[in-house]
C-alpha positions, 0 to 999 in steps of 0.5 A: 422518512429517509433512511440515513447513517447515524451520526459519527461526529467524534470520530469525524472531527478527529478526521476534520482537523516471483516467490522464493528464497535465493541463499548466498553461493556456499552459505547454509539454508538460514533462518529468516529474521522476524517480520519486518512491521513497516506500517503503524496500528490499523486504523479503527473506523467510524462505524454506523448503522442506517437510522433516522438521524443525519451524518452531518460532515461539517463544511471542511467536508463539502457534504452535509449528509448521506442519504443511504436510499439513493446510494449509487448501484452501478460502479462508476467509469475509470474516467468519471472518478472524482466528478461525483460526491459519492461514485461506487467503485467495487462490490463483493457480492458474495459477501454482500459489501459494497465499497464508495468513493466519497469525493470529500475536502479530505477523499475518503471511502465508505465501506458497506457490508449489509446495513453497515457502514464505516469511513475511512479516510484516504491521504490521496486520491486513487486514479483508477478503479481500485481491485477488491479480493475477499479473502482469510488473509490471516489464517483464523476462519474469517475473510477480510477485505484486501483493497489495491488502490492506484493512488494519483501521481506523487513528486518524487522530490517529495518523498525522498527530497530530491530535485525536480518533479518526476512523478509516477504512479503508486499502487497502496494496499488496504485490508479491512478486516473486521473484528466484532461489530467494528472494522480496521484499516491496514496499509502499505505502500508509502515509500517513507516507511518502506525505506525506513523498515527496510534499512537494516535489510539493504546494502548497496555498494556501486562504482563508475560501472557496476553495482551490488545490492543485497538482502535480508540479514539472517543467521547462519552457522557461520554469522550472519548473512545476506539472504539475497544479492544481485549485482549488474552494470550501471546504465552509463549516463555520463555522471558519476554515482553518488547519491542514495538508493530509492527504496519504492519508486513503484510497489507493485503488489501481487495477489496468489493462492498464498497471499500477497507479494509486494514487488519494490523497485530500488534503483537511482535517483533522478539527479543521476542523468536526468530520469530515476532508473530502477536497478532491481525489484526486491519481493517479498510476502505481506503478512497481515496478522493482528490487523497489522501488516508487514513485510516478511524476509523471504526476500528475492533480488532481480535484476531489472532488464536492461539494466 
């Protein structure tokens, strides 16, 4: 008889339906804010272990079951994601995991560590062959699994309701960590959420030609003060200035011995001129903690060249 993952239907039908600090000329060293969290409570997975019942997925799902046996064992090619139900896309064989794409009504990965495995689903699909570093990101003894996705083009109009339909690739970042006999999903990436936990962390100020952007609110002995500024020329377009600063056109995110650096672009929107322009990168360490991600204040501002 076929091996097959056990049935999970609960929790499927829920589913169904660079480094551095930079202080201010003249300001004592401050003392960083807490954390800021930009991401919600990790995402409990629907987990099973290969047995002789079938996961039926229901036909919102495009898939009635998974047959375990016939699993892929060769990582699929950038330019055939998608064409298949099920494609694998990354392993770590060290630690025995394998990571799948499943090609569903709704995208989804499954994760296999051993004779495990947990689904978690995806809001997009991702267009290139996702980046797996195993690592102890949080410090207690364990690894956990980091995965960096390149998620498909996104309508900027849609995340910051502006006109028009510029699109541009997002990088999203998951840790799965496992916390006994179950794994959790944490993320970060959406630009929503990134602006709206960066937004007492920002200031911009611009005329006709020039503009300062500032950082991180901290404490010092003479009040508080921002942890980093840039200032720069304004590209000259022929419009005039007016309008909100796009906090994460792009994240770019950057692995090093430490942990990991999200790079965020902010700049000015596309009814400026016609194209979005990126001012400046903000850097700053992703802290993973009690399966939640978030984003520290060791923030950095440069200028973007050219600008």
């Amino acid at each position: 008889m076929k091996k097959r993952i056990l049935p999970l239907l609960a929790a499927l039908a829920l589913l169904a339906g660079c480094t551095g600090k930079t202080s201010p000329s003249g300001t004592p060293t401050p003392t960083p804010a807490p954390a800021v969290s930009s991401a919600p409570a990790p995402t409990p997975a629907a987990s099973g272990a290969p047995g002789d019942q079938g996961l039926v997925w229901g036909e919102n799902f495009g898939m009635e079951d998974i047959d375990v046996d016939s699993l892929p064992t060769q990582t699929a090619a950038a330019p055939d994601l998608w064409t298949e139900r099920l494609s694998l896309v990354g392993a770590v064989p060290e630690a025995d995991i394998s990571l799948y794409l499943l090609n569903l009504a709704r995208p989804g990965v499954l994760l296999r560590q051993g004779g495990e495995f947990s689904y978690f689903p995806l809001e997009r699909q991702f267009q290139d062959l996702p980046l797996l570093v195993w690592r102890d990101f949080d410090g207690d003894g364990s690894e956990e699994l980091a995965v960096r996705y390149l998620m498909a083009l996104d309508p900027l109009s849609e995340k910051y309701g502006l006109d028009g339909d510029v699109l541009w690739p997002r990088f999203e970042l998951h840790i799965y960590g496992r916390d006994g006999a179950s794994w959790s999903d944490a993320s970060f990436g959406d630009a929503a959420d990134l602006r709206a936990a960066l937004s007492s962390n920002l200031s911009y100020t611009w005329d006709d030609h020039e503009f300062t952007l500032s950082a991180g609110q901290v404490d010092t002995p003479g009040g508080r003060a921002w942890l980093t500024s840039v200032s720069g020329w304004l590209p000259d377009t022929g419009v005039a200035v007016d309008g909100p600063l796009i906090v994460g056109r792009q994240i770019f995110f950057r692995f090093e011995d430490a942990g990991v650096k999200a790079v965020i672009t902010l700049g000015l929107p596309a009814a400026m001129g016609g194209e979005a322009t990126d001012l400046a990168t903000l850097t700053a360490t992703l802290e993973y903690r009690d399966g939640v991600l978030s984003l520290g204040v060791d923030f950095l501002l440069e200028a973007v060249g050219g600008v």
